[in-house]
C-alpha positions in Angstrom: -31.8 -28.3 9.7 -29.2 -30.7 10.2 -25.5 -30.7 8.8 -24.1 -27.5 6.7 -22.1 -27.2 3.9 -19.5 -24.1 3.3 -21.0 -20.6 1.6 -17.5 -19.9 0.0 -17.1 -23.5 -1.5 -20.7 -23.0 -3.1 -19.5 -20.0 -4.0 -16.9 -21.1 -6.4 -19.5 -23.8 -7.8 -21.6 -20.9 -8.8 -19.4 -18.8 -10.3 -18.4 -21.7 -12.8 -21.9 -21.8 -13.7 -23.1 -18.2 -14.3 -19.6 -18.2 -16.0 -20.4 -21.1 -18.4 -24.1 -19.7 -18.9 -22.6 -16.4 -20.2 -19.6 -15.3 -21.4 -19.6 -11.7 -20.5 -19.4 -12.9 -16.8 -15.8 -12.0 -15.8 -15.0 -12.5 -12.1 -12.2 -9.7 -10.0 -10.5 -10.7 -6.6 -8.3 -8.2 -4.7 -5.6 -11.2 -4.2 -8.2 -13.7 -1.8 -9.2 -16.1 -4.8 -8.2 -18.9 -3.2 -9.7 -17.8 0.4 -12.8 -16.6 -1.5 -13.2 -19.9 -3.6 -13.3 -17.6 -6.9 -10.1 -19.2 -8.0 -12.5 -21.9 -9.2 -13.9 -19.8 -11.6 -10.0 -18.3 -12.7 -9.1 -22.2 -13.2 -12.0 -22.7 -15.9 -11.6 -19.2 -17.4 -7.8 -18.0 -17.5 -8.8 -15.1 -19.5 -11.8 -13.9 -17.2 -9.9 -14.0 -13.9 -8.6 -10.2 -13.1 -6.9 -10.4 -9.4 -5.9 -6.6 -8.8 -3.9 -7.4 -5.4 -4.9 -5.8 -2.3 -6.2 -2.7 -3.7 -10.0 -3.2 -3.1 -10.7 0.5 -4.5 -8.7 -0.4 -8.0 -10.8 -3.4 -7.6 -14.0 -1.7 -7.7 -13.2 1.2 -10.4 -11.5 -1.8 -12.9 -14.9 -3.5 -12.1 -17.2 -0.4 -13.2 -15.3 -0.3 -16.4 -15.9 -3.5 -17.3 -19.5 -3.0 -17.0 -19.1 0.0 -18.7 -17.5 -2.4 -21.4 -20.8 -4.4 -21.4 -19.3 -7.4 -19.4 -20.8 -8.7 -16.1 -18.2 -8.6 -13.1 -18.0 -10.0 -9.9 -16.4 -8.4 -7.7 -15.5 -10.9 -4.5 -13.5 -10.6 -2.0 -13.9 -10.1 2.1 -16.8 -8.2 3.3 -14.3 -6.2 5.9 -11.8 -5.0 3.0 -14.3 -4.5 0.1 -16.0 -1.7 2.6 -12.4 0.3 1.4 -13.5 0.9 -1.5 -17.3 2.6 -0.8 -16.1 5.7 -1.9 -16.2 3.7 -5.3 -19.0 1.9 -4.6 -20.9 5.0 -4.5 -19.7 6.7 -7.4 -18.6 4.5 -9.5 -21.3 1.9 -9.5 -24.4 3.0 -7.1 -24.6 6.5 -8.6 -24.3 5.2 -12.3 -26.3 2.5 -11.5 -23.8 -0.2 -13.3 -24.0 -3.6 -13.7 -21.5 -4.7 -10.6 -21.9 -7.6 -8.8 -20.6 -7.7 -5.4 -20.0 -10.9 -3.0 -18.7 -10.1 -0.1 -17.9 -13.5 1.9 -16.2 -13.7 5.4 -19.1 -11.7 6.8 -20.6 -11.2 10.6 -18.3 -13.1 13.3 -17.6 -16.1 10.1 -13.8 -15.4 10.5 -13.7 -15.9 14.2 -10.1 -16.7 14.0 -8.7 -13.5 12.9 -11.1 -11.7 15.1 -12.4 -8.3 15.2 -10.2 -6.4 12.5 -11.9 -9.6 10.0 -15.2 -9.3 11.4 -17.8 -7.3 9.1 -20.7 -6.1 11.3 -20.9 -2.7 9.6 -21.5 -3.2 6.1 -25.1 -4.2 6.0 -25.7 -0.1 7.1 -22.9 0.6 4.8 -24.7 -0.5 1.1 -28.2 -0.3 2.0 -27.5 3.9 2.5 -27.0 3.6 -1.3 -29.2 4.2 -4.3 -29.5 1.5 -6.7 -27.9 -1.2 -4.8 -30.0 -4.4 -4.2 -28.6 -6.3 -1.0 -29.4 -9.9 -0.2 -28.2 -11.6 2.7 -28.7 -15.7 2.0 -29.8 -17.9 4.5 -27.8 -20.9 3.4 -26.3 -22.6 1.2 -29.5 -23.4 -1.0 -30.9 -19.9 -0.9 -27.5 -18.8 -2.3 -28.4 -21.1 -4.7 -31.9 -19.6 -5.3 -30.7 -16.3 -5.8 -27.4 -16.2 -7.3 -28.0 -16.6 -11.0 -31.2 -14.1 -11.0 -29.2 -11.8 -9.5 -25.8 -12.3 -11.7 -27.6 -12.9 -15.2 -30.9 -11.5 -14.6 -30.7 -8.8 -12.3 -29.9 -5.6 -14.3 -28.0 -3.1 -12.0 -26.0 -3.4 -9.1 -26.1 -5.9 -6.2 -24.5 -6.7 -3.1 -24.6 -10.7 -1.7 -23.4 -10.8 1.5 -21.8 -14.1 2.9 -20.1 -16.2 5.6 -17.2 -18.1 5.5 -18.2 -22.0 5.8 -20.6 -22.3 8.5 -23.7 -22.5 7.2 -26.3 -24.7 8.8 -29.3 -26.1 6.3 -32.1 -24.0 7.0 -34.1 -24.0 3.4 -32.9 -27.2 1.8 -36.2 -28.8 2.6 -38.1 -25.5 2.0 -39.7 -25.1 -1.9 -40.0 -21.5 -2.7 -38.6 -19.5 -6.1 -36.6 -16.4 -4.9 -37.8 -13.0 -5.8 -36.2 -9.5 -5.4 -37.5 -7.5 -2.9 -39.6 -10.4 -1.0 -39.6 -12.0 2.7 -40.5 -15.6 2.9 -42.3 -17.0 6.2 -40.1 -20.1 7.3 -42.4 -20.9 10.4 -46.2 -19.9 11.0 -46.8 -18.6 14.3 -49.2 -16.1 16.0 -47.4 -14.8 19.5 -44.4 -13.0 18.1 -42.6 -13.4 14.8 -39.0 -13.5 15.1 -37.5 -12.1 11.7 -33.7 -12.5 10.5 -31.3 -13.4 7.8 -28.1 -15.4 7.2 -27.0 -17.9 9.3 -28.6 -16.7 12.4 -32.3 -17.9 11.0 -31.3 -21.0 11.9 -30.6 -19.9 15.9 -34.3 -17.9 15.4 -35.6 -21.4 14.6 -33.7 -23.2 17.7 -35.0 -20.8 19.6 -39.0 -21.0 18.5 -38.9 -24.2 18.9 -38.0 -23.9 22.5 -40.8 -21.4 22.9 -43.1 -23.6 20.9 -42.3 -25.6 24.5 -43.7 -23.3 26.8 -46.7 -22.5 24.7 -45.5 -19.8 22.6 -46.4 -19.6 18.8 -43.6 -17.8 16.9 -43.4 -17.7 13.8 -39.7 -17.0 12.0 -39.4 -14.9 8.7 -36.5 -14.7 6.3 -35.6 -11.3 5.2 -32.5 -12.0 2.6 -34.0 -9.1 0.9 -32.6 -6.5 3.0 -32.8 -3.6 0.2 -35.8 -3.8 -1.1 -37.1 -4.7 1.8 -40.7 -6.5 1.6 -42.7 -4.0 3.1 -46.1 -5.6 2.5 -44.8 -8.7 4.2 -43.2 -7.1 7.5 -46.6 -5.0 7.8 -48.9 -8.0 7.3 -47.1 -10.1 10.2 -46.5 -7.3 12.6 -50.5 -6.9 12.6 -50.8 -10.8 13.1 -48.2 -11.3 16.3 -48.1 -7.2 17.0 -44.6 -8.1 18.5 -41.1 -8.0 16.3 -37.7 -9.8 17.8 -35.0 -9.0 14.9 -32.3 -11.1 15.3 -28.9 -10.2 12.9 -25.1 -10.7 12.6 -24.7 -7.0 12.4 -24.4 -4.2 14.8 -27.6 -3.2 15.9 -27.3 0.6 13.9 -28.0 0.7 10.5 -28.6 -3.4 9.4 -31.6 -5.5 8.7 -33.3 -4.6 12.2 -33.1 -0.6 11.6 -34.4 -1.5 8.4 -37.4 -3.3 9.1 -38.3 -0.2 12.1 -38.1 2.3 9.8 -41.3 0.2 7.7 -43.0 -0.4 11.0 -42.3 3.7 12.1 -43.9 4.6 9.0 -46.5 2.1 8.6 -47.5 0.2 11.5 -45.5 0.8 15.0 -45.3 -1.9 17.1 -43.7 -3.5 20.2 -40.3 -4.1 18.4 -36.5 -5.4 19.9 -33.1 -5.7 17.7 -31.0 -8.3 18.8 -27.5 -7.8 16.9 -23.7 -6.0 17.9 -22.8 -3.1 19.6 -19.1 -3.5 19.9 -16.6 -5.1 17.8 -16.2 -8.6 17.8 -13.1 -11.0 18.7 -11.5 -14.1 18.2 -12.8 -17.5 18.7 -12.4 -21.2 18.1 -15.4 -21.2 16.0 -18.2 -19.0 14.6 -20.7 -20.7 17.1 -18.8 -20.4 20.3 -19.3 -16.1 19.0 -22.6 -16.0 18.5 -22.9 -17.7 21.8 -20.7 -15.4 23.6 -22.6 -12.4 21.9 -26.3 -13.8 22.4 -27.1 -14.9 19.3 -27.7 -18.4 19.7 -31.3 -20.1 20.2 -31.4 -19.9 24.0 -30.5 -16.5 24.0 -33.0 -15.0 21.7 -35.8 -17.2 23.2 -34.9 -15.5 26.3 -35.2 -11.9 24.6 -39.0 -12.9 23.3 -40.1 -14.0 26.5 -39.1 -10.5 27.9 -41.1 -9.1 24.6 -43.8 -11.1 25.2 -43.7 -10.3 28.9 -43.5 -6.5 28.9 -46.8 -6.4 26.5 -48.7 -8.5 28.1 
């Protein structure tokens, strides 16, 4: 887990790749190419690049006609602004189910600069509402590696790829697994509590069991990148093992990854269960860490959080 490299810099990388692998792949920016890294793709294929300006609604209807058209766009651009065009989302590509990729980058608190008017911590709740749409969440850089082609080339249908800006910690590097739609994979084995999560914020859930694993606590940590579908068999199995859930996300607390994983457990198996996420907008920083420390997302904080789980079952 140590070092990180940038999501948006692997980004561009990818998109050069899936772009020489086929070439129906076409790649549309609402005029952040160079902020999104996707200019790396425009550089290698002139006549594949479509920037629309800022008009992230144009964006996503020129997109759904290109699928239409049998070509494979990927729509990229800021997670905050690509939630303009929804209305688009929904019925252009959700409700007829079109071939649209979507990566949204600049997610959570990962522009902590430009503070809370940059800061996505809606859209999560926003695309997972929708029929159709597949949304994955990465860990790190190498899960965006995992996922990214399967989900470009061999996906059929639309998807949404959420990412941060740079700040990515190595969390699965080390970690051998083949990614599959609609799974959760167990990142640490553990029997007390099982702290589950996604995106950069798995690696805090890890800080923080391994503090716990001081005091005597077993916790085990899952990665949910698949946020819709969501790996019901999974979340089930380990909430009858530990019988205690701490969700920890980079997303308000209404309608993300934790609301996600109760409404499984409501239905299947309830359980002592706690959401740690945001429940205001955010604000500007120096870096993303210094937010997700102010907000209590960092290890110390969510160890804190299970100890009170732990606590009030015991």
């Amino acid at each position: 887990m140590n070092g990180y490299k940038s999501f948006r810099e692997e980004l561009g990388k990818l998109l050069v790749d899936v772009g020489e692998k086929a070439e129906n792949v076409v790649v549309v920016t609402a005029d952040v190419g160079k902020s999104t890294r996707a200019i790396m793709f425009g550089e290698k294929f002139k006549d594949r690049y479509f920037n629309v300006g800022i008009a992230e609604q144009h964006m996503i209807g020129f997109a759904a006609g290109l699928a239409v058209a049998g070509a494979i766009p990927v729509v990229t651009g800021f997670a905050t602004f690509i939630m303009r065009g929804w209305e688009q989302i929904r019925n252009s590509v959700a409700r007829m189910n079109l071939n649209v990729k979507i990566v949204a980058t600049h997610a959570g608190y990962s522009d902590h600069a430009d503070g809370a008017s940059h800061q996505a911590l809606e859209d999560i709740a926003l695309m997972r509402a929708l029929p159709n749409i597949v949304v994955v969440v990465p860990a790190d850089v190498a899960d965006l590696r995992r996922c990214f082609e399967k989900l470009v080339l061999k996906h059929k249908g639309p998807v949404y790829i959420r990412l941060g800006r740079d700040y990515a910690p190595s969390i699965t590097e080390d970690i051998e697994y083949d990614y599959e739609i609609g799974r959760a994979y167990v990142i640490r084995e553990g029997h007390d509590v099982a702290i589950m999560s996604a995106g950069v914020v798995l690696y805090e859930a890890l800080k923080a069991a391994e503090d716990l694993a001081k005091l005597g606590i077993s916790a085990s940590v899952i990665n949910v990148l698949n946020v819709k579908p969501i790996d019901v068999e999974a979340i089930v199995s380990i909430a009858k093992k530990t019988g205690r859930i701490v969700v920890v996300e980079e997303h308000m607390v209404f309608g993300g990854i934790g609301s996600a994983i109760a409404e499984v457990l409501a239905q299947k198996y309830p359980v002592l269960m706690r959401i740690i996420g945001a429940s205001t907008f955010g604000r500007s920083a120096k870096s993303h860490e210094e937010l997700l420390s102010y907000y209590g997302l960092d290890g110390k904080s969510i160890a804190k959080t299970v100890l009170e789980v732990i606590r009030n079952r015991a």
